[in-house]
NURO-400552 format. One record per residue (C-alpha): residue number from 1; residue in one letter; chain; x, z, y. Coordinates in Angstrom, 1 decimal. Each point is the difference from the previous one (the first is absolute). Layout:
rec nr: NUM; rest: A; kette: A; c1: X; c3: Z; c2: Y
...
END
This chain:
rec nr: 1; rest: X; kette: A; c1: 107.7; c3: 112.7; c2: 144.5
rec nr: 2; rest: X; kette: A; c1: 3.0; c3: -1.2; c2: 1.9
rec nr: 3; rest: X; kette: A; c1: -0.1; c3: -3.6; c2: 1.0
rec nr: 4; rest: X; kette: A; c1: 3.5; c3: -2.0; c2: -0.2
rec nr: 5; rest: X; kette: A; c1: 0.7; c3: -3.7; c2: 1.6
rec nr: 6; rest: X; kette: A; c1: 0.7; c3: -2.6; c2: -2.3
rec nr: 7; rest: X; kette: A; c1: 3.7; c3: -0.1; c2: 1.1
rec nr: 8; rest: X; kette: A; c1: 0.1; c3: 4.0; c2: -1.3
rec nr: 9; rest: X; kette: A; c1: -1.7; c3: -0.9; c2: -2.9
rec nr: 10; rest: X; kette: A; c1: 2.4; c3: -2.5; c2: -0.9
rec nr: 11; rest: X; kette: A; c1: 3.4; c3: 1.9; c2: 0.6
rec nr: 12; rest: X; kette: A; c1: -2.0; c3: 3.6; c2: -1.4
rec nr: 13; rest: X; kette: A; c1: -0.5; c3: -2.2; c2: -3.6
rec nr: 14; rest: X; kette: A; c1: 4.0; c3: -1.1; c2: 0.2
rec nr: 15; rest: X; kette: A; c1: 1.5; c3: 3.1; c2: 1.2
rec nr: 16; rest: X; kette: A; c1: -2.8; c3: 1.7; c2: -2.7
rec nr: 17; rest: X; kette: A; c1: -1.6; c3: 2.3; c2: 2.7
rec nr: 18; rest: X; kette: A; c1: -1.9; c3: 2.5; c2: -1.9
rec nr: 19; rest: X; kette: A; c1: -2.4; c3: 0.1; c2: 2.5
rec nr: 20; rest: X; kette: A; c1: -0.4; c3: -3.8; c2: 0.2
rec nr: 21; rest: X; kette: A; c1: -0.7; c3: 0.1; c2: -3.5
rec nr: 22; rest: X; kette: A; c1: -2.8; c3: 2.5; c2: -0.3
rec nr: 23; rest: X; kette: A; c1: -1.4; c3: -2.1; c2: 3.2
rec nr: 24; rest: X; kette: A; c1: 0.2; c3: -2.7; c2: -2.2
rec nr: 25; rest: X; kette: A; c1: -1.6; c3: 1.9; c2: -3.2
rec nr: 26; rest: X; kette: A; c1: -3.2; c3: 1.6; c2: 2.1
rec nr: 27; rest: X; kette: A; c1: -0.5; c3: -3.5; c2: 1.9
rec nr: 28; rest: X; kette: A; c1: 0.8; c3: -3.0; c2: -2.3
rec nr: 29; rest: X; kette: A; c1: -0.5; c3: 1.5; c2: -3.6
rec nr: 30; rest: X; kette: A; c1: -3.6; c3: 0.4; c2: 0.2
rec nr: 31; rest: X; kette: A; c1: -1.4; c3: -4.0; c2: 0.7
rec nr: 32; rest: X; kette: A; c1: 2.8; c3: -1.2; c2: -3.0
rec nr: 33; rest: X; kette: A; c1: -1.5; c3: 2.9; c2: -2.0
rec nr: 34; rest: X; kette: A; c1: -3.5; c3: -1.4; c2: 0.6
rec nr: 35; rest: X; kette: A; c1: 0.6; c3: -3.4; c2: -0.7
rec nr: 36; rest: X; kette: A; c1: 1.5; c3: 0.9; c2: -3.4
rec nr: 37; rest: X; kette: A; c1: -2.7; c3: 1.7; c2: -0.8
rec nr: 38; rest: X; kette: A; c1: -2.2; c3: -2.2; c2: 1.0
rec nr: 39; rest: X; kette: A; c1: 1.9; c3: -3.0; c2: -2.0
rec nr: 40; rest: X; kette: A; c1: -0.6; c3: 2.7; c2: -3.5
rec nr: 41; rest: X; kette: A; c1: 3.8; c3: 1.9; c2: 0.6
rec nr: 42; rest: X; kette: A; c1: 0.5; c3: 3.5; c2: -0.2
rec nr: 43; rest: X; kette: A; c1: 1.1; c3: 2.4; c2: 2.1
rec nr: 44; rest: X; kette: A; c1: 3.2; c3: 0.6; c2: -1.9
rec nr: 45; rest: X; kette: A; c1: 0.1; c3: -4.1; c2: 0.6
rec nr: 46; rest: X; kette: A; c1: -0.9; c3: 0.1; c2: 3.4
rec nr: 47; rest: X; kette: A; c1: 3.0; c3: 2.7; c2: 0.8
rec nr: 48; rest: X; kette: A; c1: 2.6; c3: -1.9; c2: -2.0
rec nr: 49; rest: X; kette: A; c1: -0.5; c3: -3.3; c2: 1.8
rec nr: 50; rest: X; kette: A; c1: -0.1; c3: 1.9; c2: 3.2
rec nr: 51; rest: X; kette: A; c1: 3.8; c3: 1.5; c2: -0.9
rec nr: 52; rest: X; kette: A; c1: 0.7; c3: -3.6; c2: -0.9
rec nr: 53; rest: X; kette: A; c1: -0.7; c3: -1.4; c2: 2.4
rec nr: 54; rest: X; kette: A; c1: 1.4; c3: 2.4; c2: 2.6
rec nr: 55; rest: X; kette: A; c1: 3.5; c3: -0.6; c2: -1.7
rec nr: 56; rest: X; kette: A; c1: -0.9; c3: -4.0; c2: 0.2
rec nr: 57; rest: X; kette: A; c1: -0.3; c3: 0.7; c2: 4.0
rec nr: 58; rest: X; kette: A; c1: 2.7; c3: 2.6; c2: 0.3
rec nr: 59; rest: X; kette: A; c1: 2.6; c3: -2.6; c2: -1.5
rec nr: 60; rest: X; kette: A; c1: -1.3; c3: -3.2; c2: 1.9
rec nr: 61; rest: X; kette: A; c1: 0.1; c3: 2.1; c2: 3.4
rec nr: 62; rest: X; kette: A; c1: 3.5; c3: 1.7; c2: -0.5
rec nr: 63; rest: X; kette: A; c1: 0.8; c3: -3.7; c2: -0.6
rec nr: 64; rest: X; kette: A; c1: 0.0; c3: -0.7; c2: 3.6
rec nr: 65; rest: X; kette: A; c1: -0.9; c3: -3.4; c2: -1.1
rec nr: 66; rest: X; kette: A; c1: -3.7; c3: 0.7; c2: 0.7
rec nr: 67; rest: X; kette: A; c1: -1.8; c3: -0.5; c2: 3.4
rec nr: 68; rest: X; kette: A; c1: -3.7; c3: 1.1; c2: -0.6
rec nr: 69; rest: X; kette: A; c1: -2.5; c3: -1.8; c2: 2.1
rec nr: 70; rest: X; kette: A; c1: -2.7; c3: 2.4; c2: -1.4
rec nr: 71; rest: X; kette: A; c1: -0.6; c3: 3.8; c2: 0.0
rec nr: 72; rest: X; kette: A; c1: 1.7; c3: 1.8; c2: -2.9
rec nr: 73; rest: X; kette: A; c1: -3.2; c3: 1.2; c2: -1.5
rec nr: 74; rest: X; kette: A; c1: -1.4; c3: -4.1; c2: -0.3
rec nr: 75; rest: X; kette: A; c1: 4.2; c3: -0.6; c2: -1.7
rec nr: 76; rest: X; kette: A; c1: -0.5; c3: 2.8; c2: -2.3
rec nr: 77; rest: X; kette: A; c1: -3.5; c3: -0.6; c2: -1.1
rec nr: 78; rest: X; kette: A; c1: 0.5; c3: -3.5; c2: -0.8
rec nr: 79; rest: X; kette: A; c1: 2.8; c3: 1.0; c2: -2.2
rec nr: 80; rest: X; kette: A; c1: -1.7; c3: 2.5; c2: -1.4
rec nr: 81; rest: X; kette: A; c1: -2.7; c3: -2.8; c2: -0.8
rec nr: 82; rest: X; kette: A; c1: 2.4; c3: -2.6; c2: -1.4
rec nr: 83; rest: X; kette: A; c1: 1.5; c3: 3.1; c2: -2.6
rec nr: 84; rest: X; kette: A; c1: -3.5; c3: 0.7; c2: -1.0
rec nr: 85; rest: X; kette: A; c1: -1.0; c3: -3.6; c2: -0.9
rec nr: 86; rest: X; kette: A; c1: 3.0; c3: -0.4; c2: -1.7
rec nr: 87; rest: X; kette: A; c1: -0.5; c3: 3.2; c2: -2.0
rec nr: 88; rest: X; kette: A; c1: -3.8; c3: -1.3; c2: -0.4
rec nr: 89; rest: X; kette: A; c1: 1.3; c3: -3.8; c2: -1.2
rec nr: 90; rest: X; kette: A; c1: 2.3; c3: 2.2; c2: -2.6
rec nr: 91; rest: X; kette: A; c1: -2.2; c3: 2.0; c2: -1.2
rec nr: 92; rest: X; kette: A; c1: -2.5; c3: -2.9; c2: -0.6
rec nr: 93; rest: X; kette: A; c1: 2.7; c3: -2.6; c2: -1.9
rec nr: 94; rest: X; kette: A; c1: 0.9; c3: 3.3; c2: -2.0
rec nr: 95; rest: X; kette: A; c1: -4.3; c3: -0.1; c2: -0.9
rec nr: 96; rest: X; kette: A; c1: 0.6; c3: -4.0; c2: -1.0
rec nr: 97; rest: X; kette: A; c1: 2.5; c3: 0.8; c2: -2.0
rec nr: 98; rest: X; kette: A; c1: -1.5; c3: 2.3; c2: -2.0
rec nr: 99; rest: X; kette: A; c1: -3.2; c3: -2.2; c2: -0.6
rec nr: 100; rest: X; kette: A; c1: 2.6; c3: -2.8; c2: -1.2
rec nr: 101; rest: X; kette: A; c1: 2.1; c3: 2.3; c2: -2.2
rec nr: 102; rest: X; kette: A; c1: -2.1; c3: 0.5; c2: -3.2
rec nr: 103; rest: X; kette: A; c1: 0.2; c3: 3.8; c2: -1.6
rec nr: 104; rest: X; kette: A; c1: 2.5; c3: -1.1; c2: -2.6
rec nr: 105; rest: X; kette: A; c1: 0.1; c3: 2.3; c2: -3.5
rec nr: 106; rest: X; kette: A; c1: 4.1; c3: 0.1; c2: -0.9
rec nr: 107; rest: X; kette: A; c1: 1.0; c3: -0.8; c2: -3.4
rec nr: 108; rest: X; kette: A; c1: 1.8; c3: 3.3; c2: -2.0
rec nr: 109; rest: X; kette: A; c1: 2.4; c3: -2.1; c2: -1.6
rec nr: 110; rest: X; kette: A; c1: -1.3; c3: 1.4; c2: -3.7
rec nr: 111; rest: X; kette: A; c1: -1.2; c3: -3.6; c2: -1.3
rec nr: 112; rest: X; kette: A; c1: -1.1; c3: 1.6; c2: -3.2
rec nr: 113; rest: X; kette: A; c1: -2.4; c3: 2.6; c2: 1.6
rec nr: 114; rest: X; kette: A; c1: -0.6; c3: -2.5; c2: 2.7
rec nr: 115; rest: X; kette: A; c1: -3.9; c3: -0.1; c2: 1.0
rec nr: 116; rest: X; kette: A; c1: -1.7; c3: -3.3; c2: 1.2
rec nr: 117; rest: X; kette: A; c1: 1.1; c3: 0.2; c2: 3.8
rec nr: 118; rest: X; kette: A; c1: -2.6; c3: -2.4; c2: 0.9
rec nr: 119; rest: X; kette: A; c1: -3.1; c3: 1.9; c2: -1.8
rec nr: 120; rest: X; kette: A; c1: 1.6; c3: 3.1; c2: 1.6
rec nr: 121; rest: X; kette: A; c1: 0.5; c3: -1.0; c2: 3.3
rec nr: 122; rest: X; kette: A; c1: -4.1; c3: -1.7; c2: 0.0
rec nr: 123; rest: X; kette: A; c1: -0.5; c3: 3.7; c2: -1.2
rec nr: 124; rest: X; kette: A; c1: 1.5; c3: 1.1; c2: 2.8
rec nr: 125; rest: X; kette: A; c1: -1.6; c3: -2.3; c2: 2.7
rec nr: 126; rest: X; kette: A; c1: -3.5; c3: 0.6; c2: -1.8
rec nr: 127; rest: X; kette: A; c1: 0.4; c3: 3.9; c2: 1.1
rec nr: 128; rest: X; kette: A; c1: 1.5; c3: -0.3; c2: 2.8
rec nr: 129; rest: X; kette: A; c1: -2.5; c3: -2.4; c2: 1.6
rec nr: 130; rest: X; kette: A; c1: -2.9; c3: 2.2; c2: -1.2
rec nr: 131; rest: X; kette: A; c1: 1.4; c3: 2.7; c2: 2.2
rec nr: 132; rest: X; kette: A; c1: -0.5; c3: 0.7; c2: 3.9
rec nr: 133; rest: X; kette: A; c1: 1.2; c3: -2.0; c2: 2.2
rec nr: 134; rest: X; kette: A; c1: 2.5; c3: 2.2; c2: 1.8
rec nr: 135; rest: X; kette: A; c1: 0.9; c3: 1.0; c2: -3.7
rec nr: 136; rest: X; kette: A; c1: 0.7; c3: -3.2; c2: -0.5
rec nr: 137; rest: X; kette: A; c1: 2.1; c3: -0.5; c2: 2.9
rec nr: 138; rest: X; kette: A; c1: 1.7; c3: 3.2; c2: -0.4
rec nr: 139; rest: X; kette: A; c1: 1.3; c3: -0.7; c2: -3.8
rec nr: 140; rest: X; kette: A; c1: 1.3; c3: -3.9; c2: 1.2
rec nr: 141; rest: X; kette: A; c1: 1.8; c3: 1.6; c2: 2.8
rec nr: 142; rest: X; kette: A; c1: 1.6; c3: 2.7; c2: -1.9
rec nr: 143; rest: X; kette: A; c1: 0.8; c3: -2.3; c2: -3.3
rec nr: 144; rest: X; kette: A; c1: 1.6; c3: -2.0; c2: 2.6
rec nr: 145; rest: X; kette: A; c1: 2.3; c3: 2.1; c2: 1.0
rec nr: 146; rest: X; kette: A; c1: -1.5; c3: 1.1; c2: 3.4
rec nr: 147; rest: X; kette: A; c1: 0.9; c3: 3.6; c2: 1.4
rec nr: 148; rest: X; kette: A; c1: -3.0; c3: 2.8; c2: 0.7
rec nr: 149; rest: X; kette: A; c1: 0.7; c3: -1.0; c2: 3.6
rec nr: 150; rest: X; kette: A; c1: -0.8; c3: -3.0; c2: -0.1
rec nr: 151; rest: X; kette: A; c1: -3.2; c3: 0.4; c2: -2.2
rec nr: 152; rest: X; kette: A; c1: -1.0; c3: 2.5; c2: 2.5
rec nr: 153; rest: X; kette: A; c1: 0.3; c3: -2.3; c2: 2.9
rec nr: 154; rest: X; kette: A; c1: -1.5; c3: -2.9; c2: -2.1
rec nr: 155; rest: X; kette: A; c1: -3.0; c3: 1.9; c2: -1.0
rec nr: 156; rest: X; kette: A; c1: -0.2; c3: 2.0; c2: 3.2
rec nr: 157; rest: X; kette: A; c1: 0.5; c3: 3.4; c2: -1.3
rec nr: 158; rest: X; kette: A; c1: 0.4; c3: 3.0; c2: 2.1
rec nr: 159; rest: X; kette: A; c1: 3.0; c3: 1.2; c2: -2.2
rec nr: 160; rest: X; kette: A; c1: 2.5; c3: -0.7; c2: -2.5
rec nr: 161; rest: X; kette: A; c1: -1.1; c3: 2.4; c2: -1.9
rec nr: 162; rest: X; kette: A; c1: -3.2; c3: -1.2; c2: -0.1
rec nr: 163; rest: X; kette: A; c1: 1.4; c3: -3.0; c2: -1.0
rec nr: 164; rest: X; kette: A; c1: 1.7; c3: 0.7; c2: -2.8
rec nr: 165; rest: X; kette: A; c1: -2.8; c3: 2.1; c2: -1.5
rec nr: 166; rest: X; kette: A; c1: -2.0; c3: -2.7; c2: 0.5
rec nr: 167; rest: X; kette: A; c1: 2.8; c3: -2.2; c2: -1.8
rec nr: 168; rest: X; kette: A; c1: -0.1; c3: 2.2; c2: -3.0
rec nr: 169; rest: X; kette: A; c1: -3.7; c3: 0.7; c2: -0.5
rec nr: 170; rest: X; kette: A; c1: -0.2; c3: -3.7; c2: 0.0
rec nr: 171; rest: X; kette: A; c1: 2.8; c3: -0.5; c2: -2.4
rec nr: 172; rest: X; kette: A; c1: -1.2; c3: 2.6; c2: -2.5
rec nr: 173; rest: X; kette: A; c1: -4.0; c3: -1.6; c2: 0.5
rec nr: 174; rest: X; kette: A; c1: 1.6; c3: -3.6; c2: -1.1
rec nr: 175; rest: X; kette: A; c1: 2.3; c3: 2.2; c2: -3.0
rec nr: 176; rest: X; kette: A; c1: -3.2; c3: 1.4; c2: -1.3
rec nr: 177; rest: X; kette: A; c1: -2.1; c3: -3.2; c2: 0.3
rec nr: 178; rest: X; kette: A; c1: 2.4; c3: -1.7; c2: -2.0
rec nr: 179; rest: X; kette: A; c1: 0.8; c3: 2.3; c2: -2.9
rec nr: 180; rest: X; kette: A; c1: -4.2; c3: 0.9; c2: -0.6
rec nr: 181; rest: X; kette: A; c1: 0.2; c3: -4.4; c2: -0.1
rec nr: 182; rest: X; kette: A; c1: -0.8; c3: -1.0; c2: -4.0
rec nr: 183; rest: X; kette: A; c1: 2.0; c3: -3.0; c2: 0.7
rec nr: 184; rest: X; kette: A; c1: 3.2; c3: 2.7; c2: 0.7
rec nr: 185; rest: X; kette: A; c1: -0.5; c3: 1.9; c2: -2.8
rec nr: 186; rest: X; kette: A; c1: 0.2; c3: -3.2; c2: -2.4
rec nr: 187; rest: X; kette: A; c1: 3.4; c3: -1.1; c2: 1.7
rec nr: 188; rest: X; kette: A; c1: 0.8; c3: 3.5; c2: -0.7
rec nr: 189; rest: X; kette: A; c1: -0.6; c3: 0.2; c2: -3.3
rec nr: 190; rest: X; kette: A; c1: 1.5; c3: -4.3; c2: -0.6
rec nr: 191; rest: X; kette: A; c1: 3.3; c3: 1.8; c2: 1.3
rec nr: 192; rest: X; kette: A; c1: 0.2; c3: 2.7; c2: -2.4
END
């Protein structure tokens, strides 16, 4: 692999050198890959914050109002290490958020067909807590209005597609447990 000075490296990133660039993929991708994957990212992850934070360095260099007193590679990893503990802080107030927001069952507006929320939602909560945990986790995240990407990268899934299989074999478990439920059936038939 051809080697480039720091001063070549610099002007190859502003001038967008292709060369510089794939110098700059083959050498510096691989330890910010590692640490993401070390810290529980993904590859997919690991790759964006790379792109990130190569535009973060290409717009501070062509600047001009940036002297580095370090080697490129130290600039762009630690900026590459700031974007991922920011993405990691995220993702975790996203995961306090939904512990604090409680599943909430929305009224139909028909008062006169109207069911007891409260015994419905404890019948709710009653199966859902009896299922897996990653169930569990799964159907909060999804009532809640989170995407299959994020329940994928929450979870740790492989794929999305995994994910939203996942989402709806555990949606359709909680569906079943809760209309085999006596208790449902009586509502049911008080509704009638």
């Amino acid at each position: 692999m051809t080697q480039y000075s720091e001063k070549q490296i610099q002007e190859g990133v502003v001038k967008r050198k292709t060369e510089i660039y794939l110098f700059i993929y083959k050498a510096y991708y691989p330890p910010i890959e590692k640490l993401i994957l070390h810290k529980k990212g993904s590859i997919q992850q690991a790759e964006d914050i790379f792109q990130d934070g190569l535009m973060i360095a290409y717009r501070k260099l062509l600047t001009k109002e940036l002297n580095l007193s370090c080697k490129f590679s130290t600039f762009l990893y630690s900026i590459c290490k700031r974007l991922w503990i920011q993405e990691r802080r995220k993702w975790f107030i996203q995961q306090e958020k939904l512990k604090e927001r409680p599943l909430m069952v929305q009224d139909s507006g028909h008062r006169e067909h109207a069911i007891d929320q409260k015994t419905l939602q404890d019948l709710i909560y009653k199966h859902l807590d009896s299922m897996s945990p990653e169930c569990q986790k799964v159907i909060r995240m999804s009532l809640n209005d989170c995407t299959s990407e994020e329940i994928r990268k929450a979870l740790d899934f492989k794929t999305v597609d995994h994910a939203i299989d996942r989402k709806y074999r555990c949606k359709k478990g909680l569906i079943n447990r809760i209309l085999s439920d006596p208790l449902f059936k009586r509502l049911k038939d008080e509704i009638r």
